[in-house]
C-alpha positions in Angstrom: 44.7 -45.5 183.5 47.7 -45.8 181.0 49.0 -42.2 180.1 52.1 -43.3 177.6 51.6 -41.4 174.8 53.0 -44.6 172.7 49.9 -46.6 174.7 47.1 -48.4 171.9 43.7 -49.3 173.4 40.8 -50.1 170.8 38.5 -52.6 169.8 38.3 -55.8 168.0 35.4 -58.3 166.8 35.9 -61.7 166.2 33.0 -63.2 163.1 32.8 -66.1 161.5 30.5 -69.2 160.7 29.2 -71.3 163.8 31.8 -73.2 164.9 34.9 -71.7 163.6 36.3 -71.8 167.4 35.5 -67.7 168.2 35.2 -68.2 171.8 38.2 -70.7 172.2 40.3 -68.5 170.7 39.1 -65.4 172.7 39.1 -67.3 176.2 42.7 -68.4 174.9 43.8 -64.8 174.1 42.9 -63.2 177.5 43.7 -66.2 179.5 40.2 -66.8 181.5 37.3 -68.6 180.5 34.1 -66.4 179.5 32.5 -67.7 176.4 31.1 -71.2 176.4 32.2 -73.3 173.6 30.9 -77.0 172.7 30.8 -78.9 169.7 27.4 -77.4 168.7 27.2 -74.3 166.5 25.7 -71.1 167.2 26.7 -71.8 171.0 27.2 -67.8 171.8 24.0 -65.9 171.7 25.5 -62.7 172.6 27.9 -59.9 172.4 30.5 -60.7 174.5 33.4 -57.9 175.7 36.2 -58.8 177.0 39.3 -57.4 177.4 43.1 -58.0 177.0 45.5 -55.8 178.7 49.4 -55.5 178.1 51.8 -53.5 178.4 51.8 -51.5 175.1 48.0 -51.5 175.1 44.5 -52.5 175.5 42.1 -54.9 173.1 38.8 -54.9 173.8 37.2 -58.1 172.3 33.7 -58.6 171.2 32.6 -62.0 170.5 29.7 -62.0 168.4 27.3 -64.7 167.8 28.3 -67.0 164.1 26.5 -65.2 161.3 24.4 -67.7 159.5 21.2 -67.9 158.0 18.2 -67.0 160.6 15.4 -69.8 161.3 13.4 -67.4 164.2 13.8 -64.4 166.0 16.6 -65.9 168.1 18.6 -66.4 165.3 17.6 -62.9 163.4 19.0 -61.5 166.9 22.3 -63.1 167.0 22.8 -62.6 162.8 22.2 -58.9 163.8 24.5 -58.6 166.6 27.4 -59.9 164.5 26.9 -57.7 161.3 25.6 -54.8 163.4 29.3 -54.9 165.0 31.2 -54.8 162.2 31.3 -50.7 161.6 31.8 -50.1 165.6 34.9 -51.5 166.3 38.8 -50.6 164.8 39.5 -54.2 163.7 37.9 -56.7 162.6 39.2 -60.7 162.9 37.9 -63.5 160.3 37.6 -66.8 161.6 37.6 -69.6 159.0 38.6 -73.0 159.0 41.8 -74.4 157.3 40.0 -75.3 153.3 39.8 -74.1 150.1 36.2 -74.4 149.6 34.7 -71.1 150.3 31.0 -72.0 150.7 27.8 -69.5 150.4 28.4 -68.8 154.5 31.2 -67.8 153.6 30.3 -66.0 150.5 27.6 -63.9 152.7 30.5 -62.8 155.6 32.5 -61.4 152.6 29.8 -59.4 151.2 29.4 -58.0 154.5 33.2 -57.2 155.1 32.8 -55.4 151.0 30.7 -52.8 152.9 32.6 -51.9 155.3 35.8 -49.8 155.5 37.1 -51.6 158.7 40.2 -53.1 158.3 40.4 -57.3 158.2 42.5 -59.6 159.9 42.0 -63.0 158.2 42.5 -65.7 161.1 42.7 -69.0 159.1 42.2 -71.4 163.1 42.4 -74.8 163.5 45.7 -75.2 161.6 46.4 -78.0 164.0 44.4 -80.2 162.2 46.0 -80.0 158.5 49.7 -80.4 157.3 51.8 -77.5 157.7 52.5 -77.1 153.8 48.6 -76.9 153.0 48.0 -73.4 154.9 49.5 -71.7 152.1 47.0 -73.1 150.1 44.1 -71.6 151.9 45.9 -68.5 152.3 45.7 -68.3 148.6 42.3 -69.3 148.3 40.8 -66.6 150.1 43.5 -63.7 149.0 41.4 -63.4 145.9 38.3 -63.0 147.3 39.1 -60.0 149.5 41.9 -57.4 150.2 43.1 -58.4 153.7 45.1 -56.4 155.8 46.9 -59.1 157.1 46.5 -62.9 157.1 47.5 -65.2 160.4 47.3 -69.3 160.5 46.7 -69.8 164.3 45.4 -72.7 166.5 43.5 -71.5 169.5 43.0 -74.8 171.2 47.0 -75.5 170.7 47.8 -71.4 171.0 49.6 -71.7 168.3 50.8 -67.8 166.4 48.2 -66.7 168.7 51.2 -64.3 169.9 51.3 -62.9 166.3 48.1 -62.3 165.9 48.2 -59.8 168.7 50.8 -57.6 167.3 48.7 -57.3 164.6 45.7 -56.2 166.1 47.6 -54.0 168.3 49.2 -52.4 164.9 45.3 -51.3 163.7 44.4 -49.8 166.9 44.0 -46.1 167.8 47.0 -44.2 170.2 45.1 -43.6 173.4 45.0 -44.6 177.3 43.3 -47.9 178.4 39.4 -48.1 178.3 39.1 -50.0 181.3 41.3 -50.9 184.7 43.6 -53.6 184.0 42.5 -56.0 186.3 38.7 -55.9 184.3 38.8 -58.9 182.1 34.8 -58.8 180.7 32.1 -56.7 181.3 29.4 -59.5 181.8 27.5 -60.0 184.7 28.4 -62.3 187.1 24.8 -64.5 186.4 25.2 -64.2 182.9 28.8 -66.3 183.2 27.4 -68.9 185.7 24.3 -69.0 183.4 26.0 -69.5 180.3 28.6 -71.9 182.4 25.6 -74.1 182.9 24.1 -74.3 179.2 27.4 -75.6 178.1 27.9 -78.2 180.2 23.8 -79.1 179.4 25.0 -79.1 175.9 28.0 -80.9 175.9 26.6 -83.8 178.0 23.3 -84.5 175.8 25.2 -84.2 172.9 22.5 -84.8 169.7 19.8 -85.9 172.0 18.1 -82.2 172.5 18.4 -79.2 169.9 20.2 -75.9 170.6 16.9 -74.8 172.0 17.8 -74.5 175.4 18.5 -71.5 178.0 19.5 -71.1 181.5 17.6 -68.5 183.5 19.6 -67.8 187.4 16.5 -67.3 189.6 18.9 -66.9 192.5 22.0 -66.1 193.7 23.0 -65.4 197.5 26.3 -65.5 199.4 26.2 -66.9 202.9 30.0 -66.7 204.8 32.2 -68.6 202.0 29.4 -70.3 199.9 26.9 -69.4 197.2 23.8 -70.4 197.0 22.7 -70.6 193.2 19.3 -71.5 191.9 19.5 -72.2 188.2 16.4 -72.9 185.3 17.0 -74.6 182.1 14.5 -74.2 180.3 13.4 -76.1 176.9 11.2 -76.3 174.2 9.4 -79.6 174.5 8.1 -82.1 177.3 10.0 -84.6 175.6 13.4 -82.8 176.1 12.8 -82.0 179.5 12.4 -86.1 180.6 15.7 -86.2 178.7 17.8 -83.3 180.8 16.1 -84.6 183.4 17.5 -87.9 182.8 16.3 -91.7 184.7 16.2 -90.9 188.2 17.1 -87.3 187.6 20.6 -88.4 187.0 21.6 -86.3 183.9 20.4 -83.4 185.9 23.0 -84.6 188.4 25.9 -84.8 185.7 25.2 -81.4 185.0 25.5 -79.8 188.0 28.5 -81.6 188.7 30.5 -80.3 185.7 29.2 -77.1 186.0 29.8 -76.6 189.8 34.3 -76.6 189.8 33.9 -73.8 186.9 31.5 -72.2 188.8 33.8 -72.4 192.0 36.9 -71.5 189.9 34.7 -68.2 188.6 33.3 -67.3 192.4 36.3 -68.2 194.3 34.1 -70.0 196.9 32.1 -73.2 197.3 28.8 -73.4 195.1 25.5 -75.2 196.2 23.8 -75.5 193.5 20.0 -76.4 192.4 18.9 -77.3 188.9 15.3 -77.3 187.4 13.8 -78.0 184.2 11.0 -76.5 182.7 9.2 -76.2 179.4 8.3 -72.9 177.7 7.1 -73.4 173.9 8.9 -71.6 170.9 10.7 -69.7 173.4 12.9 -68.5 170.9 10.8 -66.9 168.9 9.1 -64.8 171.8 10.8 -61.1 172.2 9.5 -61.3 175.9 11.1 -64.8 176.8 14.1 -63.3 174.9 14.7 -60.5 176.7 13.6 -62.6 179.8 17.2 -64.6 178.9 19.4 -61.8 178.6 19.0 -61.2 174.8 17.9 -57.7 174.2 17.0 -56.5 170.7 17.0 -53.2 171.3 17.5 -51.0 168.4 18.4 -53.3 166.2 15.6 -54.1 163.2 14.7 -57.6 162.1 16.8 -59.7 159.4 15.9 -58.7 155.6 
């Protein structure tokens, strides 16, 4: 562990509406994949730590799920987790997306930051997709909704001021030695990546043709010499979205497996065999036993208002 006395170590959580590109810009910052990311919102369904370590000190990310409003107990769960994390942490970053239209979900995050004495890092992302000129714009939009402690125009998927962004965290955090070794870059399980690795290639390959209402349960995973044997669930809602995962002749099943497996590989470090099956379990999502079945836990926190 780190004992210069100049050495930061602390921790930061990225919010923000579903979609705002939290877990590119995380997987961008420390370098490695660990969240999933697709084109679909609410993709991350929970908490996940990762960590970021340099030479003058050590961020500890959390990447919560997009606060929006909650259909079922699912979605109370991962509203909970991201407003729940806002008082436990040194800094918090702001995701939004390069406009001046500052909508109700947006309106809600910045009652929640009112409550809370953390400071915030406004991260205005995707500022690859606009002219340069019109960030100032936005800037000035939301300065007069809240007193920022500092406000950063980045591009995650280009790494654009991503740099910048961590001096600035780095400014807000504690003086103290390093939480964790520095060769520790999350503190997930091993399934839960692989998993997770899975649902987003499931997602990004049927596109609108099945709701978010999937999950991937690892029923197995063995090492043999230089190859891991995985057994893998997804699991749906209907009987009409498993015929589509399933696909003619069990081919989208196949396409799935195939884009998973190289990540999967890259992760492990060895050859994957991997086996895929479908099945059906009703309003999953609104079941605290299948929940906590999938990996998320409740616990202690109480249900949405």
């Amino acid at each position: 562990m780190n004992e210069n006395p100049s050495y930061k170590s602390g921790f930061a959580t990225l919010i923000g509406r579903p979609n705002v590109g939290k877990s590119t810009l995380m997987n961008h910052l420390i370098g490695q994949k660990i969240a999933i990311t697709s084109n679909k919102p609410q993709t991350t369904r929970n908490r996940i730590q990762t960590v970021l370590t340099l030479k003058e000190g050590q961020i500890v990310f959390l990447d919560t799920p997009g606060i929006h409003k909650a259909k079922n107990k699912l979605g109370n769960y991962m509203v909970n987790v991201a407003e729940h994390t806002l008082n436990e942490v040194d800094v918090i970053l702001w995701l939004v997306e390069p406009t001046t239209y500052i909508g109700a979900g947006e309106r809600h995050i910045i009652e929640q930051l009112k409550k809370t004495k953390t400071p915030v890092i406004l991260v205005i992302n995707k500022t690859d997709t606009v002219k340069k000129e019109e960030v100032l714009t936005f800037i000035d939009a939301y300065r007069k909704e809240l007193d920022f402690q500092e406000i950063v125009p980045v591009s995650a998927l280009k790494g654009y001021n991503t740099d910048v962004l961590i001096q600035c965290i780095l400014k807000y955090l504690p003086y103290g030695p390093a939480f964790y070794d520095e060769d520790t870059i999350t503190d997930q399980p091993m399934r839960q990546i692989v998993a997770e690795l899975i649902r987003e290639k499931a997602l990004r390959l049927l596109e609108e043709e099945i709701p978010h209402g999937i999950a991937v349960s690892i029923e197995s995973m063995k090492e043999r010499r230089n190859i891991c044997d995985i057994e893998a669930t997804i699991v749906c809602e209907k009987d009409s979205h498993k015929g589509i995962i399933i696909g003619k002749g069990g081919q989208m099943l196949k396409k799935i497996g195939s884009a998973a497996r190289p990540e999967i590989e890259d992760l492990l470090e060895m050859q994957v065999n991997l086996q895929l099956w479908v099945k059906v379990k009703k309003d999953w999502r609104d079941s605290d036993f299948l929940l906590k079945n999938f990996g998320y836990n409740p616990k202690d926190i109480k249900p949405c208002e």
